[in-house]
C-alpha positions as CSV (number, residue, x, y, z in Angstrom):
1,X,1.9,-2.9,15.9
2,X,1.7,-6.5,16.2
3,X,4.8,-8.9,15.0
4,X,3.9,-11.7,13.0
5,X,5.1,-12.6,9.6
6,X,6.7,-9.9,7.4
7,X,4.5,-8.5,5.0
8,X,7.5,-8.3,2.2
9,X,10.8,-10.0,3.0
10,X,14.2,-10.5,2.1
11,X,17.1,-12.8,1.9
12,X,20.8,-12.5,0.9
13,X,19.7,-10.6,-1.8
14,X,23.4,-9.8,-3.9
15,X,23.8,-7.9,-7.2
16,X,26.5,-7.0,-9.1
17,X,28.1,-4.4,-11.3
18,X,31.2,-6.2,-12.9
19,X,33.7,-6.0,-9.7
20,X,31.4,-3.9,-8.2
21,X,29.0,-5.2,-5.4
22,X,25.8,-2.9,-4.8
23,X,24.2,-5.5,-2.6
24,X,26.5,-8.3,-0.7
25,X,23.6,-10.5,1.0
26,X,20.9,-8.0,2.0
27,X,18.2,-8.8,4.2
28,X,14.6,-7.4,4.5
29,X,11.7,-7.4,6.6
30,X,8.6,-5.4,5.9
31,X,5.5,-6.1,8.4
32,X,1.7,-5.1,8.6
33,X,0.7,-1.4,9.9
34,X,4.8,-0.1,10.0
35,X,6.5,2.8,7.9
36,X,9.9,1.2,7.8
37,X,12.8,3.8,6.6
38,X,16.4,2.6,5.1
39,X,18.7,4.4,5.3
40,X,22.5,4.4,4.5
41,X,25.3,6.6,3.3
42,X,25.8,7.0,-0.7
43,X,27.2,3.7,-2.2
44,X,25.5,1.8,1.2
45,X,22.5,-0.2,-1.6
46,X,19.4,1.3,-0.1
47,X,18.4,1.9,-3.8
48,X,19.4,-1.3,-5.3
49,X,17.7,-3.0,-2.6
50,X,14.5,-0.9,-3.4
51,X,14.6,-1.2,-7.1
52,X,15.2,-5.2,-6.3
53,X,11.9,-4.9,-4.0
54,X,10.0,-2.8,-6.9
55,X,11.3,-4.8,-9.8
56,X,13.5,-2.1,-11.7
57,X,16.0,-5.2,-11.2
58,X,16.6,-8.8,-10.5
59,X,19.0,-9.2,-8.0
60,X,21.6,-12.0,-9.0
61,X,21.2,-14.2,-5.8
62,X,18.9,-14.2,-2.9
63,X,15.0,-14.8,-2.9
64,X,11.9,-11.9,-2.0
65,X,8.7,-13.0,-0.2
66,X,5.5,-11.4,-0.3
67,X,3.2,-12.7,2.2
68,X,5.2,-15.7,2.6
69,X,5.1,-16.6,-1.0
70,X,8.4,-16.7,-2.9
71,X,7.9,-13.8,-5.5
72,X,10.2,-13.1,-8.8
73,X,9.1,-9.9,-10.2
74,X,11.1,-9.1,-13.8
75,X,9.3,-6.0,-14.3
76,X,8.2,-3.2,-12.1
77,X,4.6,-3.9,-13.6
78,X,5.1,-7.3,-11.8
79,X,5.4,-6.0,-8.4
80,X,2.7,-3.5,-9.5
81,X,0.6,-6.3,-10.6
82,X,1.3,-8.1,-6.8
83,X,0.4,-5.0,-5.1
84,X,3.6,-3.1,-4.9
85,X,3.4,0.5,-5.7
86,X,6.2,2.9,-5.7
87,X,6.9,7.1,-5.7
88,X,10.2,8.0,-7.4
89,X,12.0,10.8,-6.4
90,X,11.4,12.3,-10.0
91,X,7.8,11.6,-9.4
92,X,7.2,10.1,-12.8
93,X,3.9,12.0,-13.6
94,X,2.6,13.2,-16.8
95,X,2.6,17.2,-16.6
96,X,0.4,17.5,-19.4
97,X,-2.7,15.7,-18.3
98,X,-4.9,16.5,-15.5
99,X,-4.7,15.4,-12.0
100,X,-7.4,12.2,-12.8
101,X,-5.4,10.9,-15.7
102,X,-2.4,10.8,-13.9
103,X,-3.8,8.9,-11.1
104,X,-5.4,6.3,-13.7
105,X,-2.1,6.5,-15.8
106,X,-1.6,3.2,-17.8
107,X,-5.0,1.7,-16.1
108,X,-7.4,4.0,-17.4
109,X,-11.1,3.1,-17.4
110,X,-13.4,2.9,-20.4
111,X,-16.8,3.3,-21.0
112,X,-19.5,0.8,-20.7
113,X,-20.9,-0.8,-23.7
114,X,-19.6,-0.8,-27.4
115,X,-18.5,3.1,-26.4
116,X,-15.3,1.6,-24.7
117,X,-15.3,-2.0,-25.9
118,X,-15.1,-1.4,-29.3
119,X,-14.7,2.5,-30.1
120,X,-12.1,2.5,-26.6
121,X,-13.5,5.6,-25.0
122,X,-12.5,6.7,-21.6
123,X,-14.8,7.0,-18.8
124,X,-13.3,10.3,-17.5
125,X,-16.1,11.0,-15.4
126,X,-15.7,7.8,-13.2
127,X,-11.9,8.3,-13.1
128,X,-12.5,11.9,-12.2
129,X,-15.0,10.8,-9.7
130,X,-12.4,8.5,-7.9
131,X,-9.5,10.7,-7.9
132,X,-11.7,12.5,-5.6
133,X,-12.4,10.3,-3.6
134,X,-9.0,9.6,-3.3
135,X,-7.8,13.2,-2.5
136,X,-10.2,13.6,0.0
137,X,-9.5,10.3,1.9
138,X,-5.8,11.3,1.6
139,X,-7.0,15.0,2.8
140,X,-5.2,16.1,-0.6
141,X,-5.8,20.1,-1.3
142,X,-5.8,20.9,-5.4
143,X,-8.2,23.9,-6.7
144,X,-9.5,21.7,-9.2
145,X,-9.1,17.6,-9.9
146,X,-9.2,18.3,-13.7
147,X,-6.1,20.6,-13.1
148,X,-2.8,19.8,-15.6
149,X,-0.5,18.5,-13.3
150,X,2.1,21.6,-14.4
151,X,-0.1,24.1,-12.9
152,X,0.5,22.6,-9.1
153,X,3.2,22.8,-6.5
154,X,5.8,20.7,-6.3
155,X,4.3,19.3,-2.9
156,X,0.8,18.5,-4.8
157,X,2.4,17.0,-7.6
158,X,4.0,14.5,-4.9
159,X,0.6,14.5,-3.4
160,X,-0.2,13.2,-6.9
161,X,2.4,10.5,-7.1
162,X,1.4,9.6,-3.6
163,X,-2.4,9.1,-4.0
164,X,-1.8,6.9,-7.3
165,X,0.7,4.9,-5.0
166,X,-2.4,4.5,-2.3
167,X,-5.0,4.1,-5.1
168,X,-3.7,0.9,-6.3
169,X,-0.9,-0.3,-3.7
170,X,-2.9,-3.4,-2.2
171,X,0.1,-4.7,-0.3
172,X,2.9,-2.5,0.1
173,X,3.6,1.3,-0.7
174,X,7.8,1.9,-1.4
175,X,8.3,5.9,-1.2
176,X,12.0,7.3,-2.7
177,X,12.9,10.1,-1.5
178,X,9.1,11.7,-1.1
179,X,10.2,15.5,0.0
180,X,13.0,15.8,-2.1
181,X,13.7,19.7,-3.6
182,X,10.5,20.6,-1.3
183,X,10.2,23.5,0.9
184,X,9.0,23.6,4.4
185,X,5.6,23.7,4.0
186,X,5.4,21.2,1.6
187,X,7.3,18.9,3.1
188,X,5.1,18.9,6.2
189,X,2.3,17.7,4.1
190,X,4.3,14.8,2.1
191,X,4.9,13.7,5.3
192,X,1.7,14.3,6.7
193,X,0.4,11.9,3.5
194,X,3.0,9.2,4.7
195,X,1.5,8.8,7.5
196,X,-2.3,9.1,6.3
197,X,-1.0,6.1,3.7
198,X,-0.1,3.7,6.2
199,X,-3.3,5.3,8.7
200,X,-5.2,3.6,5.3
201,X,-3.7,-0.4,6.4
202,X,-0.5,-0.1,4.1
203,X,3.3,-0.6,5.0
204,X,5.4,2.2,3.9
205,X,8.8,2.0,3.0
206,X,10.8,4.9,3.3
207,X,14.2,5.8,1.9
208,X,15.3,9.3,2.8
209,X,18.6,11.1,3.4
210,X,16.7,13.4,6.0
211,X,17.5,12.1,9.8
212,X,15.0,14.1,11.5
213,X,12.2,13.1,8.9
214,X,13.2,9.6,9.0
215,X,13.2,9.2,13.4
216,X,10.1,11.1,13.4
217,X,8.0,9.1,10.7
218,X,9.8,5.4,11.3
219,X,8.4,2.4,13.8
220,X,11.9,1.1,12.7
221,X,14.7,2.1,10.7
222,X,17.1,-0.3,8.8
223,X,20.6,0.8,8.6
224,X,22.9,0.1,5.4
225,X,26.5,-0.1,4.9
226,X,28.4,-1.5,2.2
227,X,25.7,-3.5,0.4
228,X,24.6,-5.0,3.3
229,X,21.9,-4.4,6.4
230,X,23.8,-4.0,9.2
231,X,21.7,-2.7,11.6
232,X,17.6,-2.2,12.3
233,X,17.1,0.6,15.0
234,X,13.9,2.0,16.4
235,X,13.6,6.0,17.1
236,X,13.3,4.9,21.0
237,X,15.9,2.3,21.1
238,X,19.0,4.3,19.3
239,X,19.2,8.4,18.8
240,X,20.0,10.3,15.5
241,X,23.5,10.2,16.5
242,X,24.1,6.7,17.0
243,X,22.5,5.9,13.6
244,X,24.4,8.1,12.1
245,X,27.7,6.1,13.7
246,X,26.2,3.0,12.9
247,X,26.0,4.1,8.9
248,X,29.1,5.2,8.7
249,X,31.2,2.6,10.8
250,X,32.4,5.1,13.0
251,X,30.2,2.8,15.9
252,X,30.1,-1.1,16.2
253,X,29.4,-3.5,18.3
254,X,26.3,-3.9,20.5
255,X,24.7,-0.7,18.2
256,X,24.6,-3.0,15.1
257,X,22.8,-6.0,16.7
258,X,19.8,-6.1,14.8
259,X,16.6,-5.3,16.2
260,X,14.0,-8.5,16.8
261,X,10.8,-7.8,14.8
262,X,8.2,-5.6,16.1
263,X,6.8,-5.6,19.4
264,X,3.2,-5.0,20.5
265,X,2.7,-1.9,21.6
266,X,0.7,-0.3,25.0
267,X,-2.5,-0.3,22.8
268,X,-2.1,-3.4,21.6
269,X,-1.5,-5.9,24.0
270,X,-4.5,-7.1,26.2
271,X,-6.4,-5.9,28.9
Protein backbone atom coordinates (compact mmCIF):
# COMPACT_ATOMS: atom_id res chain seq x y z
CA UNK A 1 0.00 0.00 0.00
CA UNK A 2 1.50 2.99 -1.22
CA UNK A 3 0.95 6.54 0.73
CA UNK A 4 0.08 9.33 -1.35
CA UNK A 5 -2.84 11.55 -1.20
CA UNK A 6 -6.03 10.39 0.65
CA UNK A 7 -8.58 9.01 -1.46
CA UNK A 8 -11.49 10.75 0.87
CA UNK A 9 -10.43 13.21 3.61
CA UNK A 10 -11.40 15.17 6.38
CA UNK A 11 -11.00 18.25 8.37
CA UNK A 12 -12.38 19.56 11.70
CA UNK A 13 -15.48 18.32 10.71
CA UNK A 14 -18.07 19.54 13.99
CA UNK A 15 -21.83 18.99 14.30
CA UNK A 16 -24.09 19.70 16.76
CA UNK A 17 -27.25 18.61 18.58
CA UNK A 18 -28.38 21.77 20.60
CA UNK A 19 -25.59 21.53 23.61
CA UNK A 20 -24.71 18.42 22.39
CA UNK A 21 -21.43 17.91 20.32
CA UNK A 22 -21.47 14.50 18.22
CA UNK A 23 -18.36 15.58 16.37
CA UNK A 24 -15.80 18.36 18.00
CA UNK A 25 -13.24 18.77 15.00
CA UNK A 26 -12.87 15.35 13.36
CA UNK A 27 -10.40 14.40 11.04
CA UNK A 28 -10.27 11.78 8.19
CA UNK A 29 -8.05 10.19 5.93
CA UNK A 30 -9.08 7.49 3.47
CA UNK A 31 -6.23 6.26 0.96
CA UNK A 32 -6.13 4.01 -2.29
CA UNK A 33 -6.06 -0.01 -1.85
CA UNK A 34 -6.77 0.22 2.44
CA UNK A 35 -9.86 -1.11 4.50
CA UNK A 36 -9.68 1.50 7.11
CA UNK A 37 -11.95 0.58 10.39
CA UNK A 38 -13.29 3.45 13.05
CA UNK A 39 -13.92 2.57 15.80
CA UNK A 40 -14.95 4.20 19.20
CA UNK A 41 -17.06 3.56 22.21
CA UNK A 42 -20.97 4.57 22.03
CA UNK A 43 -21.40 8.43 21.97
CA UNK A 44 -17.45 8.54 20.53
CA UNK A 45 -19.09 10.05 16.58
CA UNK A 46 -17.97 7.19 14.45
CA UNK A 47 -21.58 7.34 12.99
CA UNK A 48 -21.89 10.98 12.64
CA UNK A 49 -18.64 11.07 11.07
CA UNK A 50 -19.87 8.33 8.57
CA UNK A 51 -23.21 9.69 7.79
CA UNK A 52 -21.14 13.22 7.31
CA UNK A 53 -18.79 11.14 4.78
CA UNK A 54 -22.08 9.39 3.09
CA UNK A 55 -24.24 12.52 3.07
CA UNK A 56 -27.18 11.45 5.62
CA UNK A 57 -25.79 14.97 7.14
CA UNK A 58 -23.99 18.16 6.63
CA UNK A 59 -21.68 18.61 9.27
CA UNK A 60 -21.87 22.37 10.63
CA UNK A 61 -18.11 23.21 10.18
CA UNK A 62 -15.21 21.57 8.68
CA UNK A 63 -14.63 20.72 4.88
CA UNK A 64 -14.58 16.75 3.06
CA UNK A 65 -12.23 16.08 0.05
CA UNK A 66 -12.58 13.57 -2.49
CA UNK A 67 -9.59 13.13 -4.52
CA UNK A 68 -8.37 16.34 -3.49
CA UNK A 69 -11.38 18.20 -4.53
CA UNK A 70 -13.44 20.06 -1.84
CA UNK A 71 -16.88 18.04 -2.01
CA UNK A 72 -20.34 19.17 -0.26
CA UNK A 73 -22.64 16.44 -0.55
CA UNK A 74 -26.51 17.44 0.84
CA UNK A 75 -27.89 14.16 -0.01
CA UNK A 76 -26.65 10.65 0.29
CA UNK A 77 -27.49 10.47 -3.63
CA UNK A 78 -24.73 13.18 -3.80
CA UNK A 79 -22.05 11.09 -2.47
CA UNK A 80 -23.69 8.26 -4.49
CA UNK A 81 -23.54 10.28 -7.46
CA UNK A 82 -19.45 11.01 -6.60
CA UNK A 83 -18.79 7.45 -6.16
CA UNK A 84 -19.55 6.79 -2.54
CA UNK A 85 -21.52 3.77 -1.80
CA UNK A 86 -22.56 2.64 1.51
CA UNK A 87 -24.08 -0.79 3.49
CA UNK A 88 -26.32 0.10 6.53
CA UNK A 89 -26.45 -2.08 9.24
CA UNK A 90 -30.25 -2.55 8.46
CA UNK A 91 -29.18 -3.38 4.93
CA UNK A 92 -31.80 -1.33 3.29
CA UNK A 93 -32.97 -3.91 0.70
CA UNK A 94 -36.21 -4.52 -0.78
CA UNK A 95 -37.35 -8.09 0.44
CA UNK A 96 -39.90 -8.34 -2.05
CA UNK A 97 -37.99 -8.13 -5.25
CA UNK A 98 -35.50 -10.52 -6.54
CA UNK A 99 -31.82 -10.43 -6.04
CA UNK A 100 -31.29 -8.37 -9.66
CA UNK A 101 -33.67 -5.60 -8.74
CA UNK A 102 -32.21 -4.95 -5.61
CA UNK A 103 -28.86 -4.61 -7.02
CA UNK A 104 -30.23 -2.15 -9.77
CA UNK A 105 -32.56 -0.55 -7.06
CA UNK A 106 -33.38 3.17 -7.98
CA UNK A 107 -30.95 2.78 -11.24
CA UNK A 108 -32.73 0.32 -13.06
CA UNK A 109 -32.12 -0.28 -16.81
CA UNK A 110 -34.65 0.04 -19.60
CA UNK A 111 -35.06 -1.34 -22.77
CA UNK A 112 -33.70 -0.19 -25.97
CA UNK A 113 -35.89 1.65 -28.40
CA UNK A 114 -39.43 3.18 -27.91
CA UNK A 115 -39.94 -0.18 -25.45
CA UNK A 116 -38.08 1.75 -22.63
CA UNK A 117 -37.97 5.29 -23.91
CA UNK A 118 -41.44 5.82 -24.22
CA UNK A 119 -43.56 2.74 -22.82
CA UNK A 120 -40.48 2.65 -19.77
CA UNK A 121 -39.90 -1.09 -19.76
CA UNK A 122 -37.24 -2.70 -17.86
CA UNK A 123 -34.50 -4.61 -19.34
CA UNK A 124 -34.50 -7.36 -16.65
CA UNK A 125 -32.56 -9.59 -18.62
CA UNK A 126 -29.39 -7.24 -18.80
CA UNK A 127 -29.86 -6.39 -15.08
CA UNK A 128 -30.22 -10.08 -14.39
CA UNK A 129 -27.27 -10.70 -16.51
CA UNK A 130 -25.00 -8.24 -14.54
CA UNK A 131 -26.00 -9.15 -11.09
CA UNK A 132 -24.28 -12.27 -12.15
CA UNK A 133 -21.59 -11.12 -13.07
CA UNK A 134 -21.31 -9.34 -10.03
CA UNK A 135 -21.93 -12.42 -7.65
CA UNK A 136 -19.50 -14.33 -9.29
CA UNK A 137 -16.72 -11.71 -9.24
CA UNK A 138 -17.62 -11.14 -5.62
CA UNK A 139 -17.70 -15.24 -5.34
CA UNK A 140 -21.36 -14.59 -3.99
CA UNK A 141 -23.31 -18.14 -3.51
CA UNK A 142 -27.49 -17.66 -4.03
CA UNK A 143 -29.51 -20.74 -5.59
CA UNK A 144 -30.96 -18.57 -7.97
CA UNK A 145 -30.29 -14.61 -9.04
CA UNK A 146 -34.01 -14.08 -9.61
CA UNK A 147 -34.53 -15.21 -5.98
CA UNK A 148 -36.86 -12.65 -3.62
CA UNK A 149 -34.48 -11.32 -1.39
CA UNK A 150 -36.81 -12.85 1.74
CA UNK A 151 -36.10 -16.26 0.82
CA UNK A 152 -32.08 -15.81 1.63
CA UNK A 153 -29.94 -15.78 4.71
CA UNK A 154 -29.25 -13.08 6.56
CA UNK A 155 -25.47 -13.33 5.34
CA UNK A 156 -26.67 -13.35 1.52
CA UNK A 157 -28.90 -10.69 1.95
CA UNK A 158 -25.68 -8.61 3.22
CA UNK A 159 -23.99 -10.26 0.40
CA UNK A 160 -26.66 -8.40 -1.52
CA UNK A 161 -26.21 -4.97 0.01
CA UNK A 162 -22.55 -5.60 -0.43
CA UNK A 163 -22.43 -6.35 -4.18
CA UNK A 164 -24.83 -3.25 -5.03
CA UNK A 165 -22.14 -1.28 -2.85
CA UNK A 166 -19.25 -2.75 -5.26
CA UNK A 167 -21.48 -2.53 -8.40
CA UNK A 168 -21.67 1.12 -8.36
CA UNK A 169 -19.08 2.38 -5.67
CA UNK A 170 -16.38 4.00 -8.16
CA UNK A 171 -14.39 5.66 -5.35
CA UNK A 172 -15.07 4.60 -2.07
CA UNK A 173 -17.15 1.65 -0.40
CA UNK A 174 -18.34 2.84 3.58
CA UNK A 175 -19.56 -0.59 5.28
CA UNK A 176 -21.81 -0.07 8.91
CA UNK A 177 -21.74 -2.53 10.84
CA UNK A 178 -21.52 -5.48 7.83
CA UNK A 179 -21.96 -8.72 10.26
CA UNK A 180 -24.21 -7.39 12.52
CA UNK A 181 -27.07 -10.21 14.15
CA UNK A 182 -24.91 -12.81 11.88
CA UNK A 183 -23.82 -16.08 12.87
CA UNK A 184 -20.51 -17.63 12.56
CA UNK A 185 -20.55 -18.82 9.28
CA UNK A 186 -21.97 -16.01 7.89
CA UNK A 187 -19.99 -13.75 9.22
CA UNK A 188 -16.83 -15.47 7.77
CA UNK A 189 -18.21 -14.75 4.38
CA UNK A 190 -19.27 -10.87 4.96
CA UNK A 191 -15.90 -10.63 5.88
CA UNK A 192 -14.49 -12.68 3.34
CA UNK A 193 -16.60 -10.04 0.71
CA UNK A 194 -14.76 -7.08 2.51
CA UNK A 195 -11.91 -8.13 1.60
CA UNK A 196 -12.76 -9.33 -2.07
CA UNK A 197 -14.24 -5.43 -2.28
CA UNK A 198 -11.16 -3.78 -1.73
CA UNK A 199 -9.09 -7.03 -3.71
CA UNK A 200 -11.60 -5.24 -6.66
CA UNK A 201 -9.32 -1.40 -6.27
CA UNK A 202 -11.85 0.06 -3.64
CA UNK A 203 -11.18 1.60 -0.13
CA UNK A 204 -13.33 0.19 2.49
CA UNK A 205 -14.39 1.83 5.37
CA UNK A 206 -15.23 -0.16 8.21
CA UNK A 207 -17.18 0.70 11.43
CA UNK A 208 -17.61 -2.21 13.69
CA UNK A 209 -17.92 -2.89 17.40
CA UNK A 210 -16.14 -6.35 16.83
CA UNK A 211 -12.27 -6.01 17.97
CA UNK A 212 -11.09 -9.19 16.54
CA UNK A 213 -12.98 -8.52 13.13
CA UNK A 214 -11.73 -5.12 13.08
CA UNK A 215 -7.53 -6.01 13.79
CA UNK A 216 -7.89 -8.81 11.49
CA UNK A 217 -9.50 -6.99 8.38
CA UNK A 218 -7.88 -3.20 8.97
CA UNK A 219 -4.40 -1.84 7.32
CA UNK A 220 -5.27 0.96 9.91
CA UNK A 221 -7.68 1.56 12.47
CA UNK A 222 -8.84 5.09 13.57
CA UNK A 223 -9.73 5.51 17.09
CA UNK A 224 -12.68 7.90 18.44
CA UNK A 225 -13.35 9.47 21.66
CA UNK A 226 -15.58 12.15 22.47
CA UNK A 227 -16.34 13.47 18.95
CA UNK A 228 -13.01 13.62 18.02
CA UNK A 229 -10.07 11.19 16.33
CA UNK A 230 -7.81 10.75 18.74
CA UNK A 231 -5.83 8.05 17.65
CA UNK A 232 -4.96 5.95 14.18
CA UNK A 233 -3.36 2.48 15.08
CA UNK A 234 -2.30 -0.24 12.76
CA UNK A 235 -2.99 -4.13 13.90
CA UNK A 236 1.10 -4.41 14.08
CA UNK A 237 1.86 -1.23 15.73
CA UNK A 238 -0.78 -1.39 18.82
CA UNK A 239 -2.70 -4.81 20.15
CA UNK A 240 -6.43 -5.17 20.89
CA UNK A 241 -5.79 -4.21 24.28
CA UNK A 242 -4.21 -0.95 23.84
CA UNK A 243 -7.00 0.12 21.45
CA UNK A 244 -9.33 -0.68 23.57
CA UNK A 245 -7.40 1.81 26.37
CA UNK A 246 -6.99 4.24 23.85
CA UNK A 247 -11.02 4.43 23.26
CA UNK A 248 -11.87 4.51 26.42
CA UNK A 249 -9.16 7.03 27.98
CA UNK A 250 -8.07 4.53 30.28
CA UNK A 251 -4.45 4.93 28.13
CA UNK A 252 -2.82 8.35 26.92
CA UNK A 253 0.09 9.56 25.93
CA UNK A 254 2.50 8.19 23.29
CA UNK A 255 -0.61 5.48 22.33
CA UNK A 256 -2.66 8.37 21.02
CA UNK A 257 -0.02 9.89 18.72
CA UNK A 258 -1.49 9.46 15.53
CA UNK A 259 -0.19 7.21 13.06
CA UNK A 260 1.66 8.95 9.70
CA UNK A 261 -0.15 7.86 6.59
CA UNK A 262 0.57 4.51 5.10
CA UNK A 263 3.74 3.03 4.42
CA UNK A 264 4.82 0.94 1.53
CA UNK A 265 4.90 -2.32 2.22
CA UNK A 266 7.69 -5.40 1.54
CA UNK A 267 5.92 -5.94 -1.85
CA UNK A 268 5.82 -2.63 -2.74
CA UNK A 269 8.85 -0.99 -2.47
CA UNK A 270 11.57 -1.59 -5.22
CA UNK A 271 13.83 -4.10 -6.09
Amino acid sequence: MNAGEPILEARGLVKRYGHVVALNGSDFELYAGEILAVIGDNGAGKSTLIKALSGALQPDEGEIRLAGEHVHFRTPLDARRAGIETVYQDLAVSPALDIAANIFLGRELRRAGPLGRVLRLLDKRAMRREATRQFAELKIGVPSITQAVENLSGGQRQGVAVARAAAWGRRVVIMDEPTAALGVKETGQVLDLVRRVRERGLPVVLISHDMPHVFELADRIQIMRLGRRVAVVTPQSHTMSEAVAIMTGATRGDLEQPAATPTPTDETEPG
